[in-house]
N, CA, C and O atoms as a GROMACS GRO file, in nm:
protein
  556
    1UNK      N    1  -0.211  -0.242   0.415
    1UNK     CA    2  -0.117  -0.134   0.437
    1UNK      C    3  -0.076  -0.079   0.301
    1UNK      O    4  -0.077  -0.150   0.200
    2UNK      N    5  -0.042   0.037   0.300
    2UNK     CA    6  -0.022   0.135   0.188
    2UNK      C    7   0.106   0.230   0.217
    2UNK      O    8   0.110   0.323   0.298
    3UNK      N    9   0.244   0.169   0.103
    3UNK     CA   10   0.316   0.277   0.128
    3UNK      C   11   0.369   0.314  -0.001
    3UNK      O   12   0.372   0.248  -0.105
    4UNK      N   13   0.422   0.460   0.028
    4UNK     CA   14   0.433   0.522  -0.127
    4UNK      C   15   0.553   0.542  -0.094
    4UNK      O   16   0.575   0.565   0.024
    5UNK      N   17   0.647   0.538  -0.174
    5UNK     CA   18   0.816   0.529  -0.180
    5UNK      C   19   0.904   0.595  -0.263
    5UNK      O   20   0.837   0.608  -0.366
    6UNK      N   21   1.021   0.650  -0.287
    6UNK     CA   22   1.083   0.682  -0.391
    6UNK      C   23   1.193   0.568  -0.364
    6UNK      O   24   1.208   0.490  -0.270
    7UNK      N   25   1.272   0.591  -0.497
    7UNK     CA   26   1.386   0.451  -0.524
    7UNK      C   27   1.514   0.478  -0.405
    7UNK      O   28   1.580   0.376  -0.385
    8UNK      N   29   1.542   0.558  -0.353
    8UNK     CA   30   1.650   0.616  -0.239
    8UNK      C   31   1.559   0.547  -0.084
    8UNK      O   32   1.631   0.513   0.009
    9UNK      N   33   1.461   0.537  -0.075
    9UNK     CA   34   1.367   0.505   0.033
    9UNK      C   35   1.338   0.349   0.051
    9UNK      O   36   1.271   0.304   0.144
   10UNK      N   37   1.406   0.258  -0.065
   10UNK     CA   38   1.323   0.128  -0.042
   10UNK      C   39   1.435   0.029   0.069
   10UNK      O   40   1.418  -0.079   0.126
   11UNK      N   41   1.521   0.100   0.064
   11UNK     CA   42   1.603   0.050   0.200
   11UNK      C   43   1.569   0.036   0.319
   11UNK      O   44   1.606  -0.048   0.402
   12UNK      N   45   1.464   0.159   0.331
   12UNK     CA   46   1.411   0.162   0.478
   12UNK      C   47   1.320   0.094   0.496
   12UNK      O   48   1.310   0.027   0.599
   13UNK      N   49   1.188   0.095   0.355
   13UNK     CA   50   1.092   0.025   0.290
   13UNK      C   51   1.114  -0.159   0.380
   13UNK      O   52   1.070  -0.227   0.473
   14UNK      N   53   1.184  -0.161   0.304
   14UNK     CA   54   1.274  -0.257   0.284
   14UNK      C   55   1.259  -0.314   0.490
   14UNK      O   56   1.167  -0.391   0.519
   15UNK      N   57   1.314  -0.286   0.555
   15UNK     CA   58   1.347  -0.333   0.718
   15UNK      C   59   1.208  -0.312   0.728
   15UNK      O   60   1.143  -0.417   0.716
   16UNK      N   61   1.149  -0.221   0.744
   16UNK     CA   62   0.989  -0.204   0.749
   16UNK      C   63   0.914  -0.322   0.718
   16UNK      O   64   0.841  -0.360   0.810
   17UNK      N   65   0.913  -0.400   0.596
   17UNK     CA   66   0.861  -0.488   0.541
   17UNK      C   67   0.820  -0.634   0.646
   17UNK      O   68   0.724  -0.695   0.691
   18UNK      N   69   1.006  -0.632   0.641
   18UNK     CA   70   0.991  -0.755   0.719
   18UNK      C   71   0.977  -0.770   0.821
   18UNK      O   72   0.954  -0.887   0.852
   19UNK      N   73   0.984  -0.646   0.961
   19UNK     CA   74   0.913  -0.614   1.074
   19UNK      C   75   0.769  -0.649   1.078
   19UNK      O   76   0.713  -0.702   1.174
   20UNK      N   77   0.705  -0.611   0.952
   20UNK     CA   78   0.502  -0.633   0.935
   20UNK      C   79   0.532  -0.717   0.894
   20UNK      O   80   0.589  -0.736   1.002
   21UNK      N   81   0.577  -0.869   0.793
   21UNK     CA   82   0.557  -0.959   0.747
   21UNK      C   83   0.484  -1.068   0.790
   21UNK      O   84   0.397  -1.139   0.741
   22UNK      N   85   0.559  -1.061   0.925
   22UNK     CA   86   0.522  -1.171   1.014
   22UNK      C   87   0.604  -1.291   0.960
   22UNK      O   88   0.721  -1.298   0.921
   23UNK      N   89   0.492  -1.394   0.973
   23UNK     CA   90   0.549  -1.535   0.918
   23UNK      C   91   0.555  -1.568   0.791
   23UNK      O   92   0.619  -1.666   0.754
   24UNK      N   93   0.479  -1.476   0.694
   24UNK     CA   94   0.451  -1.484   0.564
   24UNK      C   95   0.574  -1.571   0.506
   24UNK      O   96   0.674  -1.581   0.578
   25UNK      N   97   0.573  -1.629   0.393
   25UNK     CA   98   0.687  -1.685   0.335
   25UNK      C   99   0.699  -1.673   0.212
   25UNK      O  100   0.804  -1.648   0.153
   26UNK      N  101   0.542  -1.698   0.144
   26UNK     CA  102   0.504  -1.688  -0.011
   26UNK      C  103   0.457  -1.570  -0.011
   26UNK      O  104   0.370  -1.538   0.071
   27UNK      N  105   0.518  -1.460  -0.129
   27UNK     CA  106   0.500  -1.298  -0.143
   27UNK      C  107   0.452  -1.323  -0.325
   27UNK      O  108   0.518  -1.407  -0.386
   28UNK      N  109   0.362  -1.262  -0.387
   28UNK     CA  110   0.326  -1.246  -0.472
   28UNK      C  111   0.280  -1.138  -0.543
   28UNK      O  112   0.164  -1.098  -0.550
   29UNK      N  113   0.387  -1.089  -0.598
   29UNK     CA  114   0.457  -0.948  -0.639
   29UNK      C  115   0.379  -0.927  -0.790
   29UNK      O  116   0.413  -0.977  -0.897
   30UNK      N  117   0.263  -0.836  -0.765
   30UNK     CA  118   0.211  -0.732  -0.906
   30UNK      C  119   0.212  -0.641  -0.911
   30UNK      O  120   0.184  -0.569  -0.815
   31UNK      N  121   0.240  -0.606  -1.012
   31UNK     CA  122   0.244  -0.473  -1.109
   31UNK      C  123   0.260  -0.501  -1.257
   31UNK      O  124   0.269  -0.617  -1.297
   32UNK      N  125   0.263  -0.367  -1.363
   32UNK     CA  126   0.262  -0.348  -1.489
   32UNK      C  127   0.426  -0.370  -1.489
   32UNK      O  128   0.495  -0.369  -1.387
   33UNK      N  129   0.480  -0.390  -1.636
   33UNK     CA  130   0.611  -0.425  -1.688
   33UNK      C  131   0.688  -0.269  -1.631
   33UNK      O  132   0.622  -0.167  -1.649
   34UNK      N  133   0.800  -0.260  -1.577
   34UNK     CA  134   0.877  -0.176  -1.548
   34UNK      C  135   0.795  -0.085  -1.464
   34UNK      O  136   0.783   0.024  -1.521
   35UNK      N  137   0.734  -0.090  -1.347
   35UNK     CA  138   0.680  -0.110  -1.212
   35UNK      C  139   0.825  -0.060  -1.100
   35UNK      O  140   0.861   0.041  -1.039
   36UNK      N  141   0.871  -0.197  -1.120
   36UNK     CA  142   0.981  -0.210  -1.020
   36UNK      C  143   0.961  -0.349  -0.929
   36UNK      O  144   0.962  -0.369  -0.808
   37UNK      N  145   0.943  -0.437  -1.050
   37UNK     CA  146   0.908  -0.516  -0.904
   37UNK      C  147   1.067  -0.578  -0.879
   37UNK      O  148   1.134  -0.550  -0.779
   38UNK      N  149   1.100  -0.641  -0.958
   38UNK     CA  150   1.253  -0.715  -0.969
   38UNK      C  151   1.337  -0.577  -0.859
   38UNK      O  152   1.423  -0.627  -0.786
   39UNK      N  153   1.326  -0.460  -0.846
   39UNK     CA  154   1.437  -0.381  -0.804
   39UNK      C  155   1.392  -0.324  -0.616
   39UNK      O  156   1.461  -0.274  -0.527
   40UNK      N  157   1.234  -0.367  -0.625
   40UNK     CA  158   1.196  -0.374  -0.478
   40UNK      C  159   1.239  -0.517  -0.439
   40UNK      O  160   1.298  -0.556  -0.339
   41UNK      N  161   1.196  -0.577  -0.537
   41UNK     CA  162   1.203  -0.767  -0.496
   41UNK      C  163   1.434  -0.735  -0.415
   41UNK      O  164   1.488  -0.751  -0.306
   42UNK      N  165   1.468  -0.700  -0.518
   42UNK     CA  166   1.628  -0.683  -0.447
   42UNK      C  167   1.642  -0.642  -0.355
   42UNK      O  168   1.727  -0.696  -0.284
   43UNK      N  169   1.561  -0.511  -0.296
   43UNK     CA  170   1.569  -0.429  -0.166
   43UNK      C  171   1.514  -0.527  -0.069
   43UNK      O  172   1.572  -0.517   0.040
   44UNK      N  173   1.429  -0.613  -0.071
   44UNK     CA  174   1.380  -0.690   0.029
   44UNK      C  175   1.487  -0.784   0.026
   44UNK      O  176   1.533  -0.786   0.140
   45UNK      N  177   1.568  -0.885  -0.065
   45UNK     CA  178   1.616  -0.968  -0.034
   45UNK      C  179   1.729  -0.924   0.040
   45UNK      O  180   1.777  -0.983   0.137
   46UNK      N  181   1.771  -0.814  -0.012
   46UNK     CA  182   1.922  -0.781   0.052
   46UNK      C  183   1.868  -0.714   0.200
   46UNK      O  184   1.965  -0.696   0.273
   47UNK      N  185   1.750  -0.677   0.257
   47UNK     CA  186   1.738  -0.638   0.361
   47UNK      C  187   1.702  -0.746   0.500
   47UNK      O  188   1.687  -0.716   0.619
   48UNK      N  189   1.695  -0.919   0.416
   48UNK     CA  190   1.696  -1.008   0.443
   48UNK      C  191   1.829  -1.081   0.481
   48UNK      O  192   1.840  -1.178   0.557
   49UNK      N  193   1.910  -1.028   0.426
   49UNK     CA  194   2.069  -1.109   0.434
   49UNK      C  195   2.136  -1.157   0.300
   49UNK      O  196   2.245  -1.214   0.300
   50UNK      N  197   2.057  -1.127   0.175
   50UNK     CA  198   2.065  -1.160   0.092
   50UNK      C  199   2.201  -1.101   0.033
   50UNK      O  200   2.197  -0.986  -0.010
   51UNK      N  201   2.303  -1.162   0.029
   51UNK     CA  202   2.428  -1.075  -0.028
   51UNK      C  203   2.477  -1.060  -0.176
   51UNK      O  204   2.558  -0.976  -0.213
   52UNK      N  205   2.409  -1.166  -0.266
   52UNK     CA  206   2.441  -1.199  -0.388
   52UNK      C  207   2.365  -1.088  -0.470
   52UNK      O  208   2.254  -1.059  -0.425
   53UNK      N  209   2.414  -1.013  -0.600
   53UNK     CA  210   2.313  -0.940  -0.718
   53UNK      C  211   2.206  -1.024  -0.727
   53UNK      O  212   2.211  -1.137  -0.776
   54UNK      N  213   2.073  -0.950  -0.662
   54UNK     CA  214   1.930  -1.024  -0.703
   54UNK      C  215   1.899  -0.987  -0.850
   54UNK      O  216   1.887  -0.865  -0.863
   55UNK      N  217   1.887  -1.041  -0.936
   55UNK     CA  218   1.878  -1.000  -1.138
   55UNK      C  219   1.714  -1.052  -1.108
   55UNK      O  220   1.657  -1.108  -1.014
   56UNK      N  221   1.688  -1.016  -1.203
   56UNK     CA  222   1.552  -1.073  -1.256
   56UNK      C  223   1.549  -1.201  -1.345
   56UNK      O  224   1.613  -1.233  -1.445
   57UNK      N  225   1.454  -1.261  -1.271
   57UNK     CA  226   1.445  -1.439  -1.322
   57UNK      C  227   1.346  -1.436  -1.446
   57UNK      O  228   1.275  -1.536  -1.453
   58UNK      N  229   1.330  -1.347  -1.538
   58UNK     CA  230   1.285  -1.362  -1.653
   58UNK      C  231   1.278  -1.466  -1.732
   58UNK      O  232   1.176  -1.528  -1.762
   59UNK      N  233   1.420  -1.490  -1.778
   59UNK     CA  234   1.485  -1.584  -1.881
   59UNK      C  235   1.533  -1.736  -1.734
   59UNK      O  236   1.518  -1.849  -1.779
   60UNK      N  237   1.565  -1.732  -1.638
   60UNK     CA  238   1.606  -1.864  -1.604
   60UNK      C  239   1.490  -1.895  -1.543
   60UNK      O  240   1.493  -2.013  -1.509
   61UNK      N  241   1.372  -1.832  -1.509
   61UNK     CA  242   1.242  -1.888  -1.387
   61UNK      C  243   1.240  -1.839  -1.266
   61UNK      O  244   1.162  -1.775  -1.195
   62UNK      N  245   1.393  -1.908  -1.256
   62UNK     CA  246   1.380  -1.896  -1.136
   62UNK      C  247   1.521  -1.886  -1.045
   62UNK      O  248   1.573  -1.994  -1.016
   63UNK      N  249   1.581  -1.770  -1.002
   63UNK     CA  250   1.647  -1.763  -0.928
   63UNK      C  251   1.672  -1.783  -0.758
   63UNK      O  252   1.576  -1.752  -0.689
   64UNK      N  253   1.761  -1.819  -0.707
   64UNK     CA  254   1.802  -1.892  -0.599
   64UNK      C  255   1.926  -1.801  -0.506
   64UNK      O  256   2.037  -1.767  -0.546
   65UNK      N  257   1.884  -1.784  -0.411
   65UNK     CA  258   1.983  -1.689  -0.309
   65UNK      C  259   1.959  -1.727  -0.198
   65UNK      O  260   1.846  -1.762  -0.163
   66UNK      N  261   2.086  -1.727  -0.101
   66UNK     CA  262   2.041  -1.769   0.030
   66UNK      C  263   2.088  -1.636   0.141
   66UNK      O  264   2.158  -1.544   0.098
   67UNK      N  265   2.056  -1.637   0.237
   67UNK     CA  266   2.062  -1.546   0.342
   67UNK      C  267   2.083  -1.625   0.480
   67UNK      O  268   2.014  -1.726   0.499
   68UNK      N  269   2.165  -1.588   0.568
   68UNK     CA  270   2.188  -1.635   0.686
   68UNK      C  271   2.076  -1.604   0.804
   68UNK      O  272   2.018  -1.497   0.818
   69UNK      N  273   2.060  -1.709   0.878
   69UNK     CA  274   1.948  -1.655   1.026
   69UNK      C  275   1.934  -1.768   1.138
   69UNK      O  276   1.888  -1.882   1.138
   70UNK      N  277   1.988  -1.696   1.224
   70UNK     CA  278   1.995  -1.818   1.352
   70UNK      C  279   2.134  -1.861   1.330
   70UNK      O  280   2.161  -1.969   1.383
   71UNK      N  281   2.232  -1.800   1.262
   71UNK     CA  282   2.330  -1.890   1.202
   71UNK      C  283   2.327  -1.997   1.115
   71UNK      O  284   2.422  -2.072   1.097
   72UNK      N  285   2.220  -2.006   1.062
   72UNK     CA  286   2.191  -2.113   0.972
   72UNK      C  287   2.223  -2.071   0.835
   72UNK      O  288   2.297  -1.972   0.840
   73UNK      N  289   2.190  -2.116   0.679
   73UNK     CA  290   2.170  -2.087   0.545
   73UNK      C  291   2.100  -2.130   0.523
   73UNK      O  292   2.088  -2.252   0.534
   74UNK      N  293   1.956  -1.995   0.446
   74UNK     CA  294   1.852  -2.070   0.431
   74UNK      C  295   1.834  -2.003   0.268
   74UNK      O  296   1.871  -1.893   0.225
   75UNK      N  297   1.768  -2.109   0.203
   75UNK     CA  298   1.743  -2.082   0.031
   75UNK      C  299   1.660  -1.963   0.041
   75UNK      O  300   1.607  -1.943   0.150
   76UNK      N  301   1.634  -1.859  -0.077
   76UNK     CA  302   1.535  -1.789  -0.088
   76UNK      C  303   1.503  -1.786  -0.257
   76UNK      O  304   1.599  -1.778  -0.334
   77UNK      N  305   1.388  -1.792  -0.300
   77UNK     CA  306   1.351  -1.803  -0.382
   77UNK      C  307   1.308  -1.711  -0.507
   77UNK      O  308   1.194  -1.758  -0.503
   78UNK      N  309   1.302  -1.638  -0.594
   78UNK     CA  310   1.248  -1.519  -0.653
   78UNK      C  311   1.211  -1.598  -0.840
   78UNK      O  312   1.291  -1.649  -0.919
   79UNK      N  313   1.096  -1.580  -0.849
   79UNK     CA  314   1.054  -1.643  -0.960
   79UNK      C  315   0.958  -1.571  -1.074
   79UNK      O  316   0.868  -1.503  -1.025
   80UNK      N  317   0.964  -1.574  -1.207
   80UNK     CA  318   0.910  -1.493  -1.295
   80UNK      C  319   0.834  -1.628  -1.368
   80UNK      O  320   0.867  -1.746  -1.375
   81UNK      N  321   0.740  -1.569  -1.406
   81UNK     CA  322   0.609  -1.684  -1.447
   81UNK      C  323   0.586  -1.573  -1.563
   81UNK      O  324   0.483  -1.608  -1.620
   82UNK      N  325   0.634  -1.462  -1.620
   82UNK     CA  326   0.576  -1.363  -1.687
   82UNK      C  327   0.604  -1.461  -1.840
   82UNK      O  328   0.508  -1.441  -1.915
   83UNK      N  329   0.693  -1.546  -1.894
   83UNK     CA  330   0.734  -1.632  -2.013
   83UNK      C  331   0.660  -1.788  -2.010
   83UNK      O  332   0.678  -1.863  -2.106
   84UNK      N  333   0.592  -1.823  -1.913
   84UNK     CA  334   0.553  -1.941  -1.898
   84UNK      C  335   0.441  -1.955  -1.925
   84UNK      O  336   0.373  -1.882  -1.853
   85UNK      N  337   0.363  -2.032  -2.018
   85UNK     CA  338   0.230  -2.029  -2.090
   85UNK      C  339   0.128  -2.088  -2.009
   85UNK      O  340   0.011  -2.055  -2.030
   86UNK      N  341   0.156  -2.176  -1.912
   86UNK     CA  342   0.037  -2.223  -1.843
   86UNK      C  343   0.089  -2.309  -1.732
   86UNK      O  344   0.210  -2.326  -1.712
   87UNK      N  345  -0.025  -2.372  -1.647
   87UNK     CA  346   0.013  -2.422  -1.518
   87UNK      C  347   0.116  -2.550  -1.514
   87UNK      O  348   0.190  -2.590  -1.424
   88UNK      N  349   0.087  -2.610  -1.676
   88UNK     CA  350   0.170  -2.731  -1.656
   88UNK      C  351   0.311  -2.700  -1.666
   88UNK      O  352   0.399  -2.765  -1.608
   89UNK      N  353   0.330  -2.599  -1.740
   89UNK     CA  354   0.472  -2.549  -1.764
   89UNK      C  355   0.530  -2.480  -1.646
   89UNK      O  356   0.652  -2.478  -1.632
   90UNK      N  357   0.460  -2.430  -1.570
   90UNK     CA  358   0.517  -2.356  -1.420
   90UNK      C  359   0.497  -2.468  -1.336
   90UNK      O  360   0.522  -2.446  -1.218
   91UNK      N  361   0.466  -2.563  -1.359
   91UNK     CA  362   0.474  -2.670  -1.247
   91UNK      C  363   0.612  -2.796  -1.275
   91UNK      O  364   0.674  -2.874  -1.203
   92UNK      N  365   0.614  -2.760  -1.427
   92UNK     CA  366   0.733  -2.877  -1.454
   92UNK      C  367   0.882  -2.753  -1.467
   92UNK      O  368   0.993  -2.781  -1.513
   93UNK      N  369   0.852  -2.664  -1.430
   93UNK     CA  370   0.964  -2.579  -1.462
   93UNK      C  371   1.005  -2.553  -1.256
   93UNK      O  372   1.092  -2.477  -1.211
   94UNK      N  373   0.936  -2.618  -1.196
   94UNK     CA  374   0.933  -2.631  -1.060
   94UNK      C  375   0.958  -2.517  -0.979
   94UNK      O  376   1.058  -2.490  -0.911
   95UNK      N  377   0.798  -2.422  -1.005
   95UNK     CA  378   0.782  -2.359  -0.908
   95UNK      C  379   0.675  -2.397  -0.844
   95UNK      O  380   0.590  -2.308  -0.832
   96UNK      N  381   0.654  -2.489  -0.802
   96UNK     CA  382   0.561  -2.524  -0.736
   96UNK      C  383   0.620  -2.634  -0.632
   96UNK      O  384   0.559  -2.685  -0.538
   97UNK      N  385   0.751  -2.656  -0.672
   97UNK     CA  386   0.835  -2.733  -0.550
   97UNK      C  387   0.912  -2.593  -0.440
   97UNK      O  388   0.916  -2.570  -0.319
   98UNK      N  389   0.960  -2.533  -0.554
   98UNK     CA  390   0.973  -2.401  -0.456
   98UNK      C  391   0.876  -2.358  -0.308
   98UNK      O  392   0.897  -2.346  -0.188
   99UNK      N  393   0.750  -2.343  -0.412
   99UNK     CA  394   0.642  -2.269  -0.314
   99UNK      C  395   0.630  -2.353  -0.188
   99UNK      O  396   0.634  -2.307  -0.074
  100UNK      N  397   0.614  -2.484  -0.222
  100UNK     CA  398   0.585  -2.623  -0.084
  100UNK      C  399   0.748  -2.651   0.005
  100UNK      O  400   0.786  -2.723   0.098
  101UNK      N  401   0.792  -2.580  -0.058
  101UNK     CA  402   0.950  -2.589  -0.019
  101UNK      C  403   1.005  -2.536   0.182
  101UNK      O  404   1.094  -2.578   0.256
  102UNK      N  405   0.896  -2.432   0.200
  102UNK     CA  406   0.911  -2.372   0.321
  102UNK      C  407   0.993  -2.215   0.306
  102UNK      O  408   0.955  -2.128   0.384
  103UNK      N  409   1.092  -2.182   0.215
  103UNK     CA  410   1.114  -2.097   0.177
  103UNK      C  411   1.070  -1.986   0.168
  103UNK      O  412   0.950  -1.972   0.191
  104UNK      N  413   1.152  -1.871   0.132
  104UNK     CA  414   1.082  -1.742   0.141
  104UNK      C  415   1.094  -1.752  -0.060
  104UNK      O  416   1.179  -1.778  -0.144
  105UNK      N  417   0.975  -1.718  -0.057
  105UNK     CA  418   0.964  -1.703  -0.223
  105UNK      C  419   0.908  -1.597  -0.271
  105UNK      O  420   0.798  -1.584  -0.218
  106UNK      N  421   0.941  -1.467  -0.388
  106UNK     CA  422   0.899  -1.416  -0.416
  106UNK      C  423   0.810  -1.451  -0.588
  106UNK      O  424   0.864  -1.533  -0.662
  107UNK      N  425   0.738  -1.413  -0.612
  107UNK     CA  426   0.676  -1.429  -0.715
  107UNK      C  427   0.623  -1.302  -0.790
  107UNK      O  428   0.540  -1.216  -0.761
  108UNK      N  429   0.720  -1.327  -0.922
  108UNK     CA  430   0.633  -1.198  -1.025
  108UNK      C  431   0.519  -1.260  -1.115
  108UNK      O  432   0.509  -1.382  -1.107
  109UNK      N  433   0.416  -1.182  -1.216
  109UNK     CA  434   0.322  -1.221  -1.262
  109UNK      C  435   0.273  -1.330  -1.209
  109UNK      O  436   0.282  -1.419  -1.293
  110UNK      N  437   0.226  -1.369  -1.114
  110UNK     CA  438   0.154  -1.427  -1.006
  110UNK      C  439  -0.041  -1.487  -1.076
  110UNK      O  440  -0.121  -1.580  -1.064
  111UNK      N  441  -0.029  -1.382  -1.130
  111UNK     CA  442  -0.162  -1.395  -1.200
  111UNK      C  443  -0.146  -1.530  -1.290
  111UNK      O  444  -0.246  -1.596  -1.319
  112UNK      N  445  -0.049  -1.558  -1.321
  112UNK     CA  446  -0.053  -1.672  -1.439
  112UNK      C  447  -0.031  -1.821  -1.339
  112UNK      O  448   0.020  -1.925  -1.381
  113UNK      N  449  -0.087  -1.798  -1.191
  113UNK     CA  450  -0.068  -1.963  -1.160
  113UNK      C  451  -0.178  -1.888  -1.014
  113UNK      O  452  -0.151  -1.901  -0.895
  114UNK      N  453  -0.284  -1.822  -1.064
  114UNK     CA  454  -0.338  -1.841  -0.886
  114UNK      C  455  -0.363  -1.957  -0.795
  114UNK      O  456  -0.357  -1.947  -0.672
  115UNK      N  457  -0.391  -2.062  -0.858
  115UNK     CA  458  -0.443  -2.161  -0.773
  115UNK      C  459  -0.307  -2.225  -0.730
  115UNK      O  460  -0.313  -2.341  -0.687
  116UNK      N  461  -0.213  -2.178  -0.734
  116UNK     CA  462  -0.067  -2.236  -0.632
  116UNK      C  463  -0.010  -2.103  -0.550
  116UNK      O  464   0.089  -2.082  -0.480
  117UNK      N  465  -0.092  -2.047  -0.581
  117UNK     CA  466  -0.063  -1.892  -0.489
  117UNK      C  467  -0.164  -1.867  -0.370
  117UNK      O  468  -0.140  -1.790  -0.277
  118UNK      N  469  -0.269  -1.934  -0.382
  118UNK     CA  470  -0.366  -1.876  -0.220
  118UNK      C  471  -0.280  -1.917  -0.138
  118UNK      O  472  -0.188  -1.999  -0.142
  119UNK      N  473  -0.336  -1.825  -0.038
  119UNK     CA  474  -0.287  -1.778   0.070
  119UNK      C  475  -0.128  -1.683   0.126
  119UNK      O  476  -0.086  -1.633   0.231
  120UNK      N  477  -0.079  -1.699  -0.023
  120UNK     CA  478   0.011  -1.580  -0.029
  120UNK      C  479  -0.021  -1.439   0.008
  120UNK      O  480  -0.134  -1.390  -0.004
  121UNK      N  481   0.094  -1.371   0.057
  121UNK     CA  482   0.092  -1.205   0.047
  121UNK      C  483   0.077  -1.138  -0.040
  121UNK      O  484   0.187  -1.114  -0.089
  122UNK      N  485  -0.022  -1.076  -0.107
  122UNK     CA  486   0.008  -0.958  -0.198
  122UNK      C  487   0.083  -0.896  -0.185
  122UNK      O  488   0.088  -0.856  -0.069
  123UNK      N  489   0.190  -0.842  -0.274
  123UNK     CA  490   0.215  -0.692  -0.278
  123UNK      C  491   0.186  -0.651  -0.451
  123UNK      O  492   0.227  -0.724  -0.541
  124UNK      N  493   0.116  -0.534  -0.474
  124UNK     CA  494   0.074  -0.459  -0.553
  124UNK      C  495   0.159  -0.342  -0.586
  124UNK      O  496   0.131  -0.235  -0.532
  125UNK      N  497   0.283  -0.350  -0.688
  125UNK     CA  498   0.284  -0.174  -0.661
  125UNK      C  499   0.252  -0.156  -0.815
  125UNK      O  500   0.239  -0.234  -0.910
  126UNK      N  501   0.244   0.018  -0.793
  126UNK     CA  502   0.205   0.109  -0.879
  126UNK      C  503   0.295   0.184  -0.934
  126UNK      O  504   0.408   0.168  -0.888
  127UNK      N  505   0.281   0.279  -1.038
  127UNK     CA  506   0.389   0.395  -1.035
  127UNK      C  507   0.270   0.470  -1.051
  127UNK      O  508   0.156   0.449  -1.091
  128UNK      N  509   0.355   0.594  -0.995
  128UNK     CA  510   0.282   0.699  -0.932
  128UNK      C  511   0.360   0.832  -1.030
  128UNK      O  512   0.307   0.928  -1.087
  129UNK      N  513   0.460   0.804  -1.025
  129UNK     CA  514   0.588   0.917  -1.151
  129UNK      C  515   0.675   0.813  -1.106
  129UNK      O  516   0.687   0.720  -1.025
  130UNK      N  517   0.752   0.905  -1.240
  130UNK     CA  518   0.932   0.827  -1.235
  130UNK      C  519   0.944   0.799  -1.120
  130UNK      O  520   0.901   0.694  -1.074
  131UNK      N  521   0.987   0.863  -1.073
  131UNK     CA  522   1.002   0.844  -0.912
  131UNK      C  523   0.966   0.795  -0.773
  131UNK      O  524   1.004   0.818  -0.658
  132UNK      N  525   0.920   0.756  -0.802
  132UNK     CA  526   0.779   0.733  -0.676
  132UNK      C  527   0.683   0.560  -0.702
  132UNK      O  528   0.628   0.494  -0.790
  133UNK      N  529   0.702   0.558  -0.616
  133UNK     CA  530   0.591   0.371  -0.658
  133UNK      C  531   0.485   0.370  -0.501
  133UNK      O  532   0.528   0.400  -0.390
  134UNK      N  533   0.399   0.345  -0.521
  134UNK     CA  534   0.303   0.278  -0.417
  134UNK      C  535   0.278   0.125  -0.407
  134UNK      O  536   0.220   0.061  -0.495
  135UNK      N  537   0.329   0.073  -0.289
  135UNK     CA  538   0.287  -0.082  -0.300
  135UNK      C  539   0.158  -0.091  -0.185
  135UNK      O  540   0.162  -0.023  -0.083
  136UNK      N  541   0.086  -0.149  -0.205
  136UNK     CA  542  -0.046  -0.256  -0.123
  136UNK      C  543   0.011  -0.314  -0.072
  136UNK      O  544   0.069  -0.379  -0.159
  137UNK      N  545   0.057  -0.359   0.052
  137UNK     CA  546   0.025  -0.484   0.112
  137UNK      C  547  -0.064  -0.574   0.139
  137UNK      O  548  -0.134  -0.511   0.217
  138UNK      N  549  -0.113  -0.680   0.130
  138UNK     CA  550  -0.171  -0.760   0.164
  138UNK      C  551  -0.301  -0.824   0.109
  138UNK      O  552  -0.304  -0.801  -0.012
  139UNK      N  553  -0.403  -0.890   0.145
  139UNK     CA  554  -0.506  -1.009   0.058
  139UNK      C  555  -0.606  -0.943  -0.003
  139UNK      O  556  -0.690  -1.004  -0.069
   0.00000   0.00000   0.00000
């Protein structure tokens, strides 16, 4: 699936998403530096239940938010691998307890750990202008 968006639109984007998701849990979020992924990655969490400022996990790895469902509290995950030099360091910096975790996890630069990412969701976006981004969905 293919949708092209402006930044006023990812709200809707956003409910859309997780209607097609399905069961998905592990999302593995590419694009080039200032893309948008951290500011779509927010529109999805908060369209999830997510109530807390989603920031970008650059500098800590890995940020942690939870969202309500069923009446329950469940963790959600959002993680940057873009500072981490290799698999041993993203595995002792524990995203890889995340991923086995059951959680909904998002993942930026994804490319720097594929072999703990199969079977994840793509999403791909692009910029298209200032304004405007195209994301890919899917394998």
């Amino acid at each position: 699936m293919i949708l092209e968006y402006r930044l006023e639109e990812l709200g809707q984007l956003a409910q859309r998403f997780w209607r097609d998701a399905g069961n998905a849990r592990v999302f593995a979020v590419y694009g080039p530096m200032g893309a948008g992924k951290t500011t779509t990655i927010a529109a999805l969490c908060g369209a999830r239940g997510v109530r807390a400022a989603v920031s970008s996990p650059t500098f800590s790895i890995i940020n942690e938010y939870v969202y309500e469902e069923g009446g329950q509290r469940h963790p959600l995950y959002h993680m940057d691998l873009y500072r981490l030099r290799d698999l041993e360091e993203i595995i002792a910096a524990g995203v890889e307890d995340c991923l086995n975790s059951g959680a909904i996890c998002f993942v930026e630069w994804p490319e720097k750990a594929p072999e703990l990412l199969e079977g994840a969701m793509e999403l791909h976006i692009e910029v298209v202008d200032d304004q405007t981004r195209r994301m890919r969905i899917g394998n």
